[in-house]
N, C-alpha and C positions, 0 to 999 in steps of 0.2 A: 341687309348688312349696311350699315351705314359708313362712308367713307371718307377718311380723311379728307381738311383742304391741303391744296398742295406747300402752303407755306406752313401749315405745322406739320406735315412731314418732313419738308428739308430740315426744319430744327431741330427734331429727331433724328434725323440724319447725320447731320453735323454735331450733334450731341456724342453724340454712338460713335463717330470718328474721332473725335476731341477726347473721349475715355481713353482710345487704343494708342491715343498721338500719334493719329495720321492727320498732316495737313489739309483743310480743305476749305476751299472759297466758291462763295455766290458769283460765278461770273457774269448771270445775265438773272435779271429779279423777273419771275415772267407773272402768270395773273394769280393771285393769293389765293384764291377759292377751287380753279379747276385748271388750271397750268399743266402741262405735263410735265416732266421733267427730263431731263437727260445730266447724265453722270460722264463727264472725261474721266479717265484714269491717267494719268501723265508719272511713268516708271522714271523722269528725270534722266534719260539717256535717247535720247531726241523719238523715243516710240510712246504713243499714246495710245489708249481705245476706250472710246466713246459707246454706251450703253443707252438702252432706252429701251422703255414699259413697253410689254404687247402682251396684246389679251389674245387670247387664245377659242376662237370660237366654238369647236366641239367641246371642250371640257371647261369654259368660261373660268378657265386658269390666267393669271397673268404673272408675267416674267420677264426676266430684264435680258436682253438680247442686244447681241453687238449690232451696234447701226456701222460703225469705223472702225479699223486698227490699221497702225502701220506709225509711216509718220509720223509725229505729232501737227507738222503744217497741214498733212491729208486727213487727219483726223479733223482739224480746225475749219476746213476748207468745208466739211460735212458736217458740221455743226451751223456753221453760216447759212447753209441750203437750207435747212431745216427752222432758222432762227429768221429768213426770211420770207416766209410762207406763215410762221408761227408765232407772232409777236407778242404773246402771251405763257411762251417757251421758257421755262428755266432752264440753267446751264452750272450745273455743281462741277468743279475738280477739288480730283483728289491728287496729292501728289506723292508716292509712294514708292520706292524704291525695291519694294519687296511682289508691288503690282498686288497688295490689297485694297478693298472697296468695300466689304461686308454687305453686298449687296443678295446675296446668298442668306444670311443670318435670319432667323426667326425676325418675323417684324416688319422686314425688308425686304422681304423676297414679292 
């Protein structure tokens, strides 16, 4: 199966948010071919959660799994850890009141 790079996914990504108008920005541009990604959610009432891809080794599934929630500062604080080990790390937020992400949806999962 051949796999996306990581920068035409996010455009697909932000495409697919941009239909539903939900807010969402590049916060950190990380390597265009094999990046990984991570997705903030920021519900705009100071709580955030931060998601991120895992592969799954028995059934070579992958899925987006919380790395953070809580604050949005402790959410920030674990994005930093990760962006400094990972310099090649993209960092999407969404910003949604309703605490959508469509990261669940055919395509995106």
């Amino acid at each position: 199966m051949t796999r996306l790079t990581a920068e035409f996914w996010v455009h697909a990504y932000l495409a697919r948010l941009r239909f539903q108008d939900i807010p969402a920005y590049v916060v950190a541009h990380g390597d265009d071919t094999a990046g990984a990604v991570l997705v903030k959610l920021n519900t705009l009432d100071g709580q955030a959660v931060a998601f991120q891809r895992s592969f799954d080794l028995m059934s070579g599934e992958r899925k987006w799994v919380e790395l953070s929630s809580g604050l949005e500062g402790g959410v920030d604080q674990a994005i930093q850890r990760q962006r400094s080990f990972d310099p090649d790390l993209w960092v999407i937020e969404v910003e949604d009141r309703q605490g959508r992400h469509l990261l669940g949806e055919e395509g995106l999962e």
